[in-house]
C-alpha positions in Angstrom: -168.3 57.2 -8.4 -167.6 58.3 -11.8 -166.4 62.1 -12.8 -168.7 62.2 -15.5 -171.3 64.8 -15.7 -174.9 64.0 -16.1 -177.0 65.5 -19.1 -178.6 68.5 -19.0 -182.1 66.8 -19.0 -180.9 64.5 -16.1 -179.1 67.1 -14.0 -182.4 69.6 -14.2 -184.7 66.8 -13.2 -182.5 66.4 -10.0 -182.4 70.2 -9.6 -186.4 70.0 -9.9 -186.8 67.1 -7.1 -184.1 68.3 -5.0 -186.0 72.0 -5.3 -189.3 70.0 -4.8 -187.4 68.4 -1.5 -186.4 71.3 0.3 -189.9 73.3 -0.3 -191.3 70.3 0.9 -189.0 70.4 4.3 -189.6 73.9 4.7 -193.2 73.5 4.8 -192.8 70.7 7.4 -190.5 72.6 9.5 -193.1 75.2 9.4 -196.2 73.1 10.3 -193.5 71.4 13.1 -193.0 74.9 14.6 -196.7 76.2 14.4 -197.8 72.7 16.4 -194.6 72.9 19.1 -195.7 77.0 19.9 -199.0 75.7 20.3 -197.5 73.2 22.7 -195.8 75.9 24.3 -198.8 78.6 25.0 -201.6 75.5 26.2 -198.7 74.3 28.7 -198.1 77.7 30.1 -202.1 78.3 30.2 -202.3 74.7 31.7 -199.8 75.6 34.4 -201.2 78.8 35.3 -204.6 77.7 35.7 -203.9 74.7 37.8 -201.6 76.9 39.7 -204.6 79.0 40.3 -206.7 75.8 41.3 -204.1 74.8 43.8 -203.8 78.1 45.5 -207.3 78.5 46.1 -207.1 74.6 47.5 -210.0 74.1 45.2 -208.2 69.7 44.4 -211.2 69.0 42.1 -210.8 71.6 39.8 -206.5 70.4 39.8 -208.0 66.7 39.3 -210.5 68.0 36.3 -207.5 70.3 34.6 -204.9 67.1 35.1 -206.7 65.2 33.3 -207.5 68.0 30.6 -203.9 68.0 30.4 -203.4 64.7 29.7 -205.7 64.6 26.4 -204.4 67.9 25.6 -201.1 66.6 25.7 -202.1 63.6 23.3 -204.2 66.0 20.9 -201.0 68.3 20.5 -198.4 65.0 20.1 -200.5 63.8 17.4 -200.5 66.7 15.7 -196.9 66.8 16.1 -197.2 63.4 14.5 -199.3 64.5 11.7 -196.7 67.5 10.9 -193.8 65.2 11.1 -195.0 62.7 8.5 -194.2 62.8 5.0 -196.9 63.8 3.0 -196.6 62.7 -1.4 -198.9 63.1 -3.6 -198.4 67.0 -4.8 
């Protein structure tokens, strides 16, 4: 590595993509947290109402919400997917 300093026009464009970068990961980290707290409230929903379900003995409706759960659970990872990868084009 060289101690040489770039040019002016060189060293803005990396301040512009580096700037362009981190607005870029902000708005990720933002999407990432928005899809993880709705991870958070449909699991504590999920638990309560198939706690409910138990206690009343009532096993279909814990059967019908387990499996609710389980496509739930895929909808949300995929959208924890979709936040997490790199979008270009803007």
């Amino acid at each position: 590595m060289t101690d040489e300093m770039p040019d002016p026009t060189e060293a803005q464009r990396m301040i512009d993509w580096l700037q362009r970068e981190l607005d870029h990961q902000r708005e990720l980290n933002g999407e990432m947290r928005r899809a993880v707290a709705d991870l958070a409230r449909a699991f504590q929903e999920s638990l309560a109402r198939a706690y409910d379900a138990a206690e009343t003995g009532d096993l279909e409706r814990v059967r019908r919400l387990t499996l609710e759960n389980r496509d739930a659970w895929q909808a949300y990872l995929q959208q924890i997917i979709a936040a997490a990868t790199p979008k270009r084009g803007g």
